[in-house]
mmCIF file of the N, C-alpha and C atoms, coordinates in Angstrom:
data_MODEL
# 
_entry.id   MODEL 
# 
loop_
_atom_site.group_PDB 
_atom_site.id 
_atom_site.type_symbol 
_atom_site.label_atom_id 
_atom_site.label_alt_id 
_atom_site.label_comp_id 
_atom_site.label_asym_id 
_atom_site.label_entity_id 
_atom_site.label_seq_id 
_atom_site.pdbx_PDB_ins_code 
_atom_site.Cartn_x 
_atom_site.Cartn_y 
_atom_site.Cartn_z 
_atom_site.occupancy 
_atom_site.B_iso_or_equiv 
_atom_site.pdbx_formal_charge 
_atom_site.auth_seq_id 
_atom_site.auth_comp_id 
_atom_site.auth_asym_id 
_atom_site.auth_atom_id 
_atom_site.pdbx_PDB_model_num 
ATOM 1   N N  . UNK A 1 1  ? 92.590  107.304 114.598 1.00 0.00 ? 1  UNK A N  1 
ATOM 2   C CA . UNK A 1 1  ? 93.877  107.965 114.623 1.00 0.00 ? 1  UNK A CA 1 
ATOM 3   C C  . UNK A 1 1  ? 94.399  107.976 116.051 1.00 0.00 ? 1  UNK A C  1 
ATOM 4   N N  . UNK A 1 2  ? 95.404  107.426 116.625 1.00 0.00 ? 2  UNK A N  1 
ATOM 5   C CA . UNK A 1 2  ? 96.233  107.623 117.655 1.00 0.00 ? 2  UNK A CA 1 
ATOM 6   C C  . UNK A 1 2  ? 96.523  108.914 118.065 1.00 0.00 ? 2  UNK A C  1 
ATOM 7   N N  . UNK A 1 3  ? 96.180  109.299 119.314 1.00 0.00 ? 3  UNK A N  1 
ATOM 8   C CA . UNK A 1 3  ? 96.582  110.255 119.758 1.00 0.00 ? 3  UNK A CA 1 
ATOM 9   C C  . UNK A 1 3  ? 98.206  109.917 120.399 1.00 0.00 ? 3  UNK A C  1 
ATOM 10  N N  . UNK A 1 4  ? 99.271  111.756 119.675 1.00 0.00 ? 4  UNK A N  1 
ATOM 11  C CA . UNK A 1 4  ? 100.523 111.833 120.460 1.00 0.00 ? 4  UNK A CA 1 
ATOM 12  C C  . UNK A 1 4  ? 100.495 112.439 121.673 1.00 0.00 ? 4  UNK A C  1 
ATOM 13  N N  . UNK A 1 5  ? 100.826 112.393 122.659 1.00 0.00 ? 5  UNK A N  1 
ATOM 14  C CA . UNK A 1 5  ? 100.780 113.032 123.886 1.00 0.00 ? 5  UNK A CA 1 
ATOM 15  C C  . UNK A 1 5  ? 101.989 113.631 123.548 1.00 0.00 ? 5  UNK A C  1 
ATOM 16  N N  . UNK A 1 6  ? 102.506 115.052 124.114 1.00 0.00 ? 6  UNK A N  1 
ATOM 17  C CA . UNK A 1 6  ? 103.939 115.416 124.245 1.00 0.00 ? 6  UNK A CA 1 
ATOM 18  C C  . UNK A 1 6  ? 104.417 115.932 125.914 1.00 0.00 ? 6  UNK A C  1 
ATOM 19  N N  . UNK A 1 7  ? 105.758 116.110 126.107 1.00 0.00 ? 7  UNK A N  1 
ATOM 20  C CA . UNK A 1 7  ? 106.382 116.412 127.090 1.00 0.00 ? 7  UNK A CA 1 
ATOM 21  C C  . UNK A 1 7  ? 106.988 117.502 126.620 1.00 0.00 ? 7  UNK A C  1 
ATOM 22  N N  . UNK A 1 8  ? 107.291 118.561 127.551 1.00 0.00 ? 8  UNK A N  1 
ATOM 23  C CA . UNK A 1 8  ? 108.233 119.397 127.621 1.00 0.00 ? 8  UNK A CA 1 
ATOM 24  C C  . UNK A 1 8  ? 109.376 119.153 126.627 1.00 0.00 ? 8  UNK A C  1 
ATOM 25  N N  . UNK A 1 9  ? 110.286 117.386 127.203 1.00 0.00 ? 9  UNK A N  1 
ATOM 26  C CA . UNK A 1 9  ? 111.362 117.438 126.335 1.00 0.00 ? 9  UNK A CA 1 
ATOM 27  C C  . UNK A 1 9  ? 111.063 117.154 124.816 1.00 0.00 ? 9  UNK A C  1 
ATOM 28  N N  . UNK A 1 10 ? 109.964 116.883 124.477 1.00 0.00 ? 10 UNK A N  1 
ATOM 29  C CA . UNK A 1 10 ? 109.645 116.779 122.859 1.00 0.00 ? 10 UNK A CA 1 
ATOM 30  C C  . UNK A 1 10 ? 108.138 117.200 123.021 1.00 0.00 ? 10 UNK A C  1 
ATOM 31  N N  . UNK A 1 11 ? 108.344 118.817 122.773 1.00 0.00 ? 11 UNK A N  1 
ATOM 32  C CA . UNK A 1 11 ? 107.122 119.111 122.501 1.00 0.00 ? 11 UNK A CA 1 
ATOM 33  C C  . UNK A 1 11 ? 106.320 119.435 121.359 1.00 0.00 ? 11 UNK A C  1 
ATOM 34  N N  . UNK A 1 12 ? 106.659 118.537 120.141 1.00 0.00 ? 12 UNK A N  1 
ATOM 35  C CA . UNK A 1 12 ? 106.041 118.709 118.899 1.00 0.00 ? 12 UNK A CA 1 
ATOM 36  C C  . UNK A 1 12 ? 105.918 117.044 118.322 1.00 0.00 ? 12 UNK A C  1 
ATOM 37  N N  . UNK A 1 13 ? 104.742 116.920 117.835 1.00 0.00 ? 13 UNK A N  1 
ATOM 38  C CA . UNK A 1 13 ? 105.034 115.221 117.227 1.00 0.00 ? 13 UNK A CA 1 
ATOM 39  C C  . UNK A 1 13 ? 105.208 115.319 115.863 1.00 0.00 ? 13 UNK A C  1 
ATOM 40  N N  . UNK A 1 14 ? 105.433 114.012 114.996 1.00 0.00 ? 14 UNK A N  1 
ATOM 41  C CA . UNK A 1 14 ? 105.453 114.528 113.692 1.00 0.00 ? 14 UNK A CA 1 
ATOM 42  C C  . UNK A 1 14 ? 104.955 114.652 113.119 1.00 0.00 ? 14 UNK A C  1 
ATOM 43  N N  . UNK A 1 15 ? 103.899 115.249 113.183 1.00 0.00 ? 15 UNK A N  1 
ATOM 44  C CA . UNK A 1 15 ? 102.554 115.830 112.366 1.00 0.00 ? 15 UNK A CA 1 
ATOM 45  C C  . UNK A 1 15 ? 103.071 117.554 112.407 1.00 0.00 ? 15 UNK A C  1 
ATOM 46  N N  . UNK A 1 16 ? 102.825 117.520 114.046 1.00 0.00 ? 16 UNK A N  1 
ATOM 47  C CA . UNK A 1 16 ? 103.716 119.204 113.562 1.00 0.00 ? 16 UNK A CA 1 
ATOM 48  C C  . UNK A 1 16 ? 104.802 119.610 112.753 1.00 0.00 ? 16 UNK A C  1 
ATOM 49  N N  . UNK A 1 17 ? 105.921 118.425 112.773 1.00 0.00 ? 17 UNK A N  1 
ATOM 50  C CA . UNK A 1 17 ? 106.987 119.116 112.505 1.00 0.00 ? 17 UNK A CA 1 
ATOM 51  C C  . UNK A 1 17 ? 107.238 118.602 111.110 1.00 0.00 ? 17 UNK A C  1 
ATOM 52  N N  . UNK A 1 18 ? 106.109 117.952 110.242 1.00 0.00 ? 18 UNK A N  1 
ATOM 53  C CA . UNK A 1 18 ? 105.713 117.974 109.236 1.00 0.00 ? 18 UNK A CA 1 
ATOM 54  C C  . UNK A 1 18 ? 104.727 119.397 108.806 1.00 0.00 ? 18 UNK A C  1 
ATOM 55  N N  . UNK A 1 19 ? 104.470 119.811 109.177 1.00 0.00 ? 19 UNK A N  1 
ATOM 56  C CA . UNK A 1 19 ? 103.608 120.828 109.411 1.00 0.00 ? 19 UNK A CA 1 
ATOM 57  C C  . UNK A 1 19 ? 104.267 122.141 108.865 1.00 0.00 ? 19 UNK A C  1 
ATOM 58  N N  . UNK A 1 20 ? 104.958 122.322 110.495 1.00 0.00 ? 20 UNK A N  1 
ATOM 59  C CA . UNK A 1 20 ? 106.341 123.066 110.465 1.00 0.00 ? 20 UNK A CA 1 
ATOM 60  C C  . UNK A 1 20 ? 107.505 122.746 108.668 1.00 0.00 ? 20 UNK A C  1 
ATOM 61  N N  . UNK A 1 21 ? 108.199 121.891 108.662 1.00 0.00 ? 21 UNK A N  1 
ATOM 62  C CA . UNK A 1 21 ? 108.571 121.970 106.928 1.00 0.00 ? 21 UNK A CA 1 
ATOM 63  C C  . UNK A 1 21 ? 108.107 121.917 106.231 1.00 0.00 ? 21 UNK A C  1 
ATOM 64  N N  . UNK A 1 22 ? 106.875 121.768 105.855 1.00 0.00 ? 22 UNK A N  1 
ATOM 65  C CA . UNK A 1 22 ? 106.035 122.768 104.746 1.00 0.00 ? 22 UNK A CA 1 
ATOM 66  C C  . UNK A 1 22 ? 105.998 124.156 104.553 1.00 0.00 ? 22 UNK A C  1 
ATOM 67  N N  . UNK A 1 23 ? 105.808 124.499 105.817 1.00 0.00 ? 23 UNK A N  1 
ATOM 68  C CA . UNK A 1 23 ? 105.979 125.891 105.854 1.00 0.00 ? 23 UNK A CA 1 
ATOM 69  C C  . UNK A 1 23 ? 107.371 126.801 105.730 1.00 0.00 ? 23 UNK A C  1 
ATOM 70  N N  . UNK A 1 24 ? 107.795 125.741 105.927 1.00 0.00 ? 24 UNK A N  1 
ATOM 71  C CA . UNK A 1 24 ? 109.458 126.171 105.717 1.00 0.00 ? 24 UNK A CA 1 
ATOM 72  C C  . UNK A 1 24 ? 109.985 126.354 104.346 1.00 0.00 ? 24 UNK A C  1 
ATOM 73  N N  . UNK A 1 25 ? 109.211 125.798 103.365 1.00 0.00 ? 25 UNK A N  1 
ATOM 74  C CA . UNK A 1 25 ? 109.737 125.586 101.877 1.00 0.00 ? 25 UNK A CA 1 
ATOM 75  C C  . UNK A 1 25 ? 108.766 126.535 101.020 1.00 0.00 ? 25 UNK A C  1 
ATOM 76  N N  . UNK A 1 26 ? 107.903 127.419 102.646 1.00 0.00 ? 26 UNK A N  1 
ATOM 77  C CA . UNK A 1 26 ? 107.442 128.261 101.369 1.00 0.00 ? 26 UNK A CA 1 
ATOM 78  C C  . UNK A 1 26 ? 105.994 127.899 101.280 1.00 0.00 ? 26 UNK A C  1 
ATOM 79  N N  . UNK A 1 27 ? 105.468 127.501 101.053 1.00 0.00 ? 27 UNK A N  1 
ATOM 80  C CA . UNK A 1 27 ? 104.080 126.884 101.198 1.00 0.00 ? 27 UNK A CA 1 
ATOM 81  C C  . UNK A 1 27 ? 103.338 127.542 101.704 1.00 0.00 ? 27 UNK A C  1 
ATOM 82  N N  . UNK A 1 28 ? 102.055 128.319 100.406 1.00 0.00 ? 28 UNK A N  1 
ATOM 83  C CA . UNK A 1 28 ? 101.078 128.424 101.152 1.00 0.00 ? 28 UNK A CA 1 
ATOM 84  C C  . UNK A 1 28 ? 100.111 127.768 102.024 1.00 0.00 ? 28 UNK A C  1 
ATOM 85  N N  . UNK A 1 29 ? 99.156  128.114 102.921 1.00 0.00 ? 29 UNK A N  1 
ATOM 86  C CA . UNK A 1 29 ? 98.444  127.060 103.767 1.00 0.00 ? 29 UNK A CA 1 
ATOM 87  C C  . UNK A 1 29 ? 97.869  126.600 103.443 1.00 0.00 ? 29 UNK A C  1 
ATOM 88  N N  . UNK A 1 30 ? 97.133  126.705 101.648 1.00 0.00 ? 30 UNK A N  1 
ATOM 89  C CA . UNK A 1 30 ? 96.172  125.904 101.037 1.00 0.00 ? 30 UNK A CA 1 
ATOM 90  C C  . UNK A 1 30 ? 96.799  124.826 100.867 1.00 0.00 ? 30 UNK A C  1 
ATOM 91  N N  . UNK A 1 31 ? 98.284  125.110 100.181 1.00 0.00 ? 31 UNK A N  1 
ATOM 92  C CA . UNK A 1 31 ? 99.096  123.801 99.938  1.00 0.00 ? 31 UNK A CA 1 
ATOM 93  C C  . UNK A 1 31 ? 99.468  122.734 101.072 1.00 0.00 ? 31 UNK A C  1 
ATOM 94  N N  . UNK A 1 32 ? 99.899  123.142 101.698 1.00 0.00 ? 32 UNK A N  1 
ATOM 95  C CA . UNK A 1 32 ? 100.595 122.705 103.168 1.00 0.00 ? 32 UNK A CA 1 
ATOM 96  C C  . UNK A 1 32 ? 98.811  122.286 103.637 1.00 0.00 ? 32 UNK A C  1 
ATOM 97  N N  . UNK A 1 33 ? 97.976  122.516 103.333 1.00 0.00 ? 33 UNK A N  1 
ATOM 98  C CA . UNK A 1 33 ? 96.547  121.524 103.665 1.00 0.00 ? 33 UNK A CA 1 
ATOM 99  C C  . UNK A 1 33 ? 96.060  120.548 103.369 1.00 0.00 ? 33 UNK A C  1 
ATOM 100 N N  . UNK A 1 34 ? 96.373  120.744 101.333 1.00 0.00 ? 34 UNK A N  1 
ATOM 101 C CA . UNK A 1 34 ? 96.630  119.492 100.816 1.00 0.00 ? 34 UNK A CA 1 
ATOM 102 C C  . UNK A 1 34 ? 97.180  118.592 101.154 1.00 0.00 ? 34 UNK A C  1 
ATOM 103 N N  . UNK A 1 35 ? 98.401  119.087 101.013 1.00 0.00 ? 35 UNK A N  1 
ATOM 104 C CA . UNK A 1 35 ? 99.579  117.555 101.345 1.00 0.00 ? 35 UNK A CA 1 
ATOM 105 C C  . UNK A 1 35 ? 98.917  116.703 102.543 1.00 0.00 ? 35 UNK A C  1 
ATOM 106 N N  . UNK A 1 36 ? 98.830  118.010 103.753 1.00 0.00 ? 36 UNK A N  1 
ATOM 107 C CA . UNK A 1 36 ? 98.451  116.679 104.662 1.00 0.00 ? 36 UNK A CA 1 
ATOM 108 C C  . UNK A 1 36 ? 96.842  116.539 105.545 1.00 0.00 ? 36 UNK A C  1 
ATOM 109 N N  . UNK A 1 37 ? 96.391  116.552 104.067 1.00 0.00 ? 37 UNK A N  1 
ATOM 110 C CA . UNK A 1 37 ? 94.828  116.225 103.935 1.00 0.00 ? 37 UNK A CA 1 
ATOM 111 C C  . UNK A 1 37 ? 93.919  117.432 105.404 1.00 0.00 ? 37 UNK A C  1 
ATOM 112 N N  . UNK A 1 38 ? 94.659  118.301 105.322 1.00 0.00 ? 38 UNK A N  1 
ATOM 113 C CA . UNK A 1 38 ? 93.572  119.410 105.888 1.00 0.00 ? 38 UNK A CA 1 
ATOM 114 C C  . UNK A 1 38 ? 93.070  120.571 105.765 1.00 0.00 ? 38 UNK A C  1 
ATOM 115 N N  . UNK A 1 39 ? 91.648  120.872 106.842 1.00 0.00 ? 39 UNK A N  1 
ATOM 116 C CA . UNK A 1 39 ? 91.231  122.441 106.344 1.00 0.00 ? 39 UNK A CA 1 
ATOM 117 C C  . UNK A 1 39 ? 92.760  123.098 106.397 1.00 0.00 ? 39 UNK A C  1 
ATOM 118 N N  . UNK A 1 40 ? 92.263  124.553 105.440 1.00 0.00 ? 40 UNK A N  1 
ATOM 119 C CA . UNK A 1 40 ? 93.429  126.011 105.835 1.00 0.00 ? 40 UNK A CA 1 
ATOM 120 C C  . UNK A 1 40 ? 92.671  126.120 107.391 1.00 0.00 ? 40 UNK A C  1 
ATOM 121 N N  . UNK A 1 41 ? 91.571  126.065 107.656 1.00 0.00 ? 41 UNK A N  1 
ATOM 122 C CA . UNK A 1 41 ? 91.388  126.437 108.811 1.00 0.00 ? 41 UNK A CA 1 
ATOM 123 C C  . UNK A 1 41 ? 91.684  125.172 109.949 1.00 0.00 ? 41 UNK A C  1 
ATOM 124 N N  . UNK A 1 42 ? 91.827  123.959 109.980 1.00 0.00 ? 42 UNK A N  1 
ATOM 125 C CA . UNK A 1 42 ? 92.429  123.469 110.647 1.00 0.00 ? 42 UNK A CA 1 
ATOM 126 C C  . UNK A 1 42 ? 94.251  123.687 110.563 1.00 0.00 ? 42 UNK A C  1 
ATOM 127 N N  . UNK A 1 43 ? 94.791  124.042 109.626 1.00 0.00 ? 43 UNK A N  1 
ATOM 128 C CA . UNK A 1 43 ? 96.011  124.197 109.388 1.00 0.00 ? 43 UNK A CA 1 
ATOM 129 C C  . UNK A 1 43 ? 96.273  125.788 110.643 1.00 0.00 ? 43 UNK A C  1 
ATOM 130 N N  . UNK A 1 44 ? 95.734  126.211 110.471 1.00 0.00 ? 44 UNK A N  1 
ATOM 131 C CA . UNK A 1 44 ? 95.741  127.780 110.997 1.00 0.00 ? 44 UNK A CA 1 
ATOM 132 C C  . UNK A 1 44 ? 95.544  127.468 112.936 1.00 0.00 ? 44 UNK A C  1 
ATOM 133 N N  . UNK A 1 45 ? 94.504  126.734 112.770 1.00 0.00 ? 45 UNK A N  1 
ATOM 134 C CA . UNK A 1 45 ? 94.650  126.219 114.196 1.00 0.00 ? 45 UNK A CA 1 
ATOM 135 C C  . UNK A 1 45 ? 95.748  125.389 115.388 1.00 0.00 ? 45 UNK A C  1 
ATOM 136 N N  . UNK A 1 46 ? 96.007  124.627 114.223 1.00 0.00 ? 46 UNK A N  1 
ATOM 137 C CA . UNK A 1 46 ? 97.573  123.769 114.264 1.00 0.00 ? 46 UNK A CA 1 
ATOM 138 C C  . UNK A 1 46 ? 98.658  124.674 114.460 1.00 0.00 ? 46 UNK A C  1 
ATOM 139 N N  . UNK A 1 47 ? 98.639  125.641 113.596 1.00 0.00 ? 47 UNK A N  1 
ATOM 140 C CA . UNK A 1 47 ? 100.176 126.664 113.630 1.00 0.00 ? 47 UNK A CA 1 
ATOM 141 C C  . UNK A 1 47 ? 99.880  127.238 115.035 1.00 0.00 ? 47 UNK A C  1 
ATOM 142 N N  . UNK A 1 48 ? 98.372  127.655 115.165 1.00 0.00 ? 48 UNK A N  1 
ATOM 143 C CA . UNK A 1 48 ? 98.514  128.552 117.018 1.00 0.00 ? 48 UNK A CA 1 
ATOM 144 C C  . UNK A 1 48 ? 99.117  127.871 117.811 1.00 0.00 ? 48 UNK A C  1 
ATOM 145 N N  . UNK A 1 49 ? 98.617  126.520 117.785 1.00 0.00 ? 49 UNK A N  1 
ATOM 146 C CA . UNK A 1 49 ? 98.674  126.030 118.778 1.00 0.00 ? 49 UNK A CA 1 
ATOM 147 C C  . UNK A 1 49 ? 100.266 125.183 119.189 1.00 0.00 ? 49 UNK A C  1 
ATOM 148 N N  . UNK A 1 50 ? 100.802 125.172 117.842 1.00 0.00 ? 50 UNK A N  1 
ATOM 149 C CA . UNK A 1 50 ? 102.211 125.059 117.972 1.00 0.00 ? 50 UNK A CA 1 
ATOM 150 C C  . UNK A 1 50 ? 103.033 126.308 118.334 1.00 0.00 ? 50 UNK A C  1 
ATOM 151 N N  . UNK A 1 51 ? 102.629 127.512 118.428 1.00 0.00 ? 51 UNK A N  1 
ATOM 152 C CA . UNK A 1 51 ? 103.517 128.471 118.616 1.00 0.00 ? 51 UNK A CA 1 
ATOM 153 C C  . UNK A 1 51 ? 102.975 128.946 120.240 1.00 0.00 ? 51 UNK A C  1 
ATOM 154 N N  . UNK A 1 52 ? 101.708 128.366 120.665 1.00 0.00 ? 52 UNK A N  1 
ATOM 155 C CA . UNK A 1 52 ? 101.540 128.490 121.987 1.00 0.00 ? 52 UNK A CA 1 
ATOM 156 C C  . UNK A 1 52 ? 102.021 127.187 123.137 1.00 0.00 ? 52 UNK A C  1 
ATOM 157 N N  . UNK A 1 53 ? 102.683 126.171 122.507 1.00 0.00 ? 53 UNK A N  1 
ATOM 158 C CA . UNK A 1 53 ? 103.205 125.155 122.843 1.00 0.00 ? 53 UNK A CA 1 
ATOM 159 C C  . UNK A 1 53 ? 104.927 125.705 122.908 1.00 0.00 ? 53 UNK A C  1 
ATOM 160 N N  . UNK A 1 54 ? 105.054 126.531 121.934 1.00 0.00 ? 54 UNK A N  1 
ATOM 161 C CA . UNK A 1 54 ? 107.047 126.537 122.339 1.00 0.00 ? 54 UNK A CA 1 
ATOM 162 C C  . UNK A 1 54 ? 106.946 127.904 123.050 1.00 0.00 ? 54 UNK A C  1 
ATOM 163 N N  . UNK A 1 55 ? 105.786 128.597 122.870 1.00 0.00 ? 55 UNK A N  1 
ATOM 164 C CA . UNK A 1 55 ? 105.853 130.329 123.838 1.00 0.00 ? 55 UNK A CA 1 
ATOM 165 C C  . UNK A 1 55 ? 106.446 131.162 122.525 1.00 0.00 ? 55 UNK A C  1 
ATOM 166 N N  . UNK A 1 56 ? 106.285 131.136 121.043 1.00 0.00 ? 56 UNK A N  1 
ATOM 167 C CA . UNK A 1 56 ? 106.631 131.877 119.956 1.00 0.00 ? 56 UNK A CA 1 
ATOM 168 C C  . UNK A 1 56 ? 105.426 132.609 119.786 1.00 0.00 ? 56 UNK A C  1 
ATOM 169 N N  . UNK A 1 57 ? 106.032 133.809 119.124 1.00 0.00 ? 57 UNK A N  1 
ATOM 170 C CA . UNK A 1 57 ? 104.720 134.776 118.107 1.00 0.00 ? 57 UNK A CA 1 
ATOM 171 C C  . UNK A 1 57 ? 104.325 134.053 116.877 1.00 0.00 ? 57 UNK A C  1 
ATOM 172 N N  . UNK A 1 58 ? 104.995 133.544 116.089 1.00 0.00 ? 58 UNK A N  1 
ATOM 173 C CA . UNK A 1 58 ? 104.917 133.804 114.726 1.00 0.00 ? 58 UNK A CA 1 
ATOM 174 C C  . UNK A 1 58 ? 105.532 132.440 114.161 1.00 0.00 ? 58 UNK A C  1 
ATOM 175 N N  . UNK A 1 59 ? 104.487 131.571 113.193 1.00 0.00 ? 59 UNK A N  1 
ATOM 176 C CA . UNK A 1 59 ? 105.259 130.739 112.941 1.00 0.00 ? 59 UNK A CA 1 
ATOM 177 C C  . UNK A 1 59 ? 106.593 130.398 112.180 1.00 0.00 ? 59 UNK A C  1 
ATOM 178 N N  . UNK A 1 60 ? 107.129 131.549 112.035 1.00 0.00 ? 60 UNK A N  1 
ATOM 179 C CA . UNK A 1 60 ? 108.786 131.457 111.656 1.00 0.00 ? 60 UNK A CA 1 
ATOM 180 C C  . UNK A 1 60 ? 109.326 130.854 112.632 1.00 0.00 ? 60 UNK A C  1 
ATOM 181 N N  . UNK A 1 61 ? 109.134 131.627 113.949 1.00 0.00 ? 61 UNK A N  1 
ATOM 182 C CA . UNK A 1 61 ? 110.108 131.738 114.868 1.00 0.00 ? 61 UNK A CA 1 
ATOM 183 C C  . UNK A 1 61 ? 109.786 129.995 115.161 1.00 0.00 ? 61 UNK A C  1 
ATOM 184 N N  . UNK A 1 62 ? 108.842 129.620 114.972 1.00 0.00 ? 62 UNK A N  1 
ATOM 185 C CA . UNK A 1 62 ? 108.693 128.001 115.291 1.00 0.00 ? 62 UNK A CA 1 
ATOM 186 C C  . UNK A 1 62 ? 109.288 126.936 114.225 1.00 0.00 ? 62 UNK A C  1 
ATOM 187 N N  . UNK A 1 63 ? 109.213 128.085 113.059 1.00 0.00 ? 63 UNK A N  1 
ATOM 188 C CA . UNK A 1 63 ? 109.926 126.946 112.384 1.00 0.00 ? 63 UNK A CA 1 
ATOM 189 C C  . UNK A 1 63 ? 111.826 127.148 112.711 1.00 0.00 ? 63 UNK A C  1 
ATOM 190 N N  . UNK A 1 64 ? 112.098 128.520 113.264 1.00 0.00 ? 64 UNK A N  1 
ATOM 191 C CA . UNK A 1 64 ? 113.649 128.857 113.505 1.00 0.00 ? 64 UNK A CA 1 
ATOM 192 C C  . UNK A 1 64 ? 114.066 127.835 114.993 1.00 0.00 ? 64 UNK A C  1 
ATOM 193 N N  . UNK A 1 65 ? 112.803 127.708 115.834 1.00 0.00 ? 65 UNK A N  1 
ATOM 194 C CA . UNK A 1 65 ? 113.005 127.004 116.845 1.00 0.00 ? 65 UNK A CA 1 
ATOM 195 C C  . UNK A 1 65 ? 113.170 125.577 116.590 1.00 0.00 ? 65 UNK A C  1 
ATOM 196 N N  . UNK A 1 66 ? 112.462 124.498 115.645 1.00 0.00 ? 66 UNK A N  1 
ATOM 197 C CA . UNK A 1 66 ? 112.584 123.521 115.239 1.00 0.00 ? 66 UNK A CA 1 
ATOM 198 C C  . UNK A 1 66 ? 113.868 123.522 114.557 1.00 0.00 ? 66 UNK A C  1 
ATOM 199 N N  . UNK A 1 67 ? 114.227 124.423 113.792 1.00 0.00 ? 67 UNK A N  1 
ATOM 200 C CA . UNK A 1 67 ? 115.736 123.942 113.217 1.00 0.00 ? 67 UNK A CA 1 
ATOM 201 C C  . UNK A 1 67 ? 117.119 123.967 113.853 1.00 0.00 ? 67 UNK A C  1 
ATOM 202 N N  . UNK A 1 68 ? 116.795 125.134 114.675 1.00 0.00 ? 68 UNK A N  1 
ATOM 203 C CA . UNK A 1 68 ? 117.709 125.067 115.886 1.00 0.00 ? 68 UNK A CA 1 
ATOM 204 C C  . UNK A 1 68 ? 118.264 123.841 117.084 1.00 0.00 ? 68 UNK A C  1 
ATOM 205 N N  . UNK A 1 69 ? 117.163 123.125 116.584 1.00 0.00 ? 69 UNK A N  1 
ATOM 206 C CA . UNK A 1 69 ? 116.749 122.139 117.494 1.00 0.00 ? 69 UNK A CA 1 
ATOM 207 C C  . UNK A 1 69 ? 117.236 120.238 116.693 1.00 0.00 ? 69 UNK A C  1 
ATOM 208 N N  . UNK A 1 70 ? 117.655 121.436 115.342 1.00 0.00 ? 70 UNK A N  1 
ATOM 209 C CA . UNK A 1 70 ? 117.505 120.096 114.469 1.00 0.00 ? 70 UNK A CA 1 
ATOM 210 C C  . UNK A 1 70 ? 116.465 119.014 114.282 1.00 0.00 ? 70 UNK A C  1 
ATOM 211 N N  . UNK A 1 71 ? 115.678 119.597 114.440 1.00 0.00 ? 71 UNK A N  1 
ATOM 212 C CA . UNK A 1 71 ? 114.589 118.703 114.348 1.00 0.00 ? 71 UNK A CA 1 
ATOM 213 C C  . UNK A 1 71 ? 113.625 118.832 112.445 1.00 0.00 ? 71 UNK A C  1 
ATOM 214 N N  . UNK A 1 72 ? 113.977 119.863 112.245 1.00 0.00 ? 72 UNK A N  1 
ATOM 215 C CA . UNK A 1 72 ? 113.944 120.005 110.793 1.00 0.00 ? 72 UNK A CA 1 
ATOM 216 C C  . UNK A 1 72 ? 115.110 119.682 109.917 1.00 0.00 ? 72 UNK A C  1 
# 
């Protein structure tokens, strides 16, 4: 698997922000694990670490930041 590196100006790749609209439609994390073939506990790790990447609490506010952003 290729690693994404990110920058400041795109700091999510699209794994996150696949990630991120799952969660957006509602999705529990078992589901949103399925789809994209992972633990809930790797899923759970993923959401920290995306909300310690934009400086958010809560992954709403990451998914409100991605749409804001149009990126969702």
């Amino acid at each position: 698997m290729a690693t994404t590196t990110t920058s400041p100006s795109a700091p999510l790749d699209a794994d996150d922000l696949r990630l991120l609209e799952l969660l957006s439609q509602g999705l529990p994390l078992e589901a949103v694990g399925r789809q994209m073939y992972l633990s809930d506990r790797t899923v759970r790790r993923r959401i920290r670490a995306i909300c310690e990447r934009l400086r958010v609490s809560t992954p709403i506010e990451a998914v409100v930041w991605a749409v804001r952003r149009r990126l969702l």
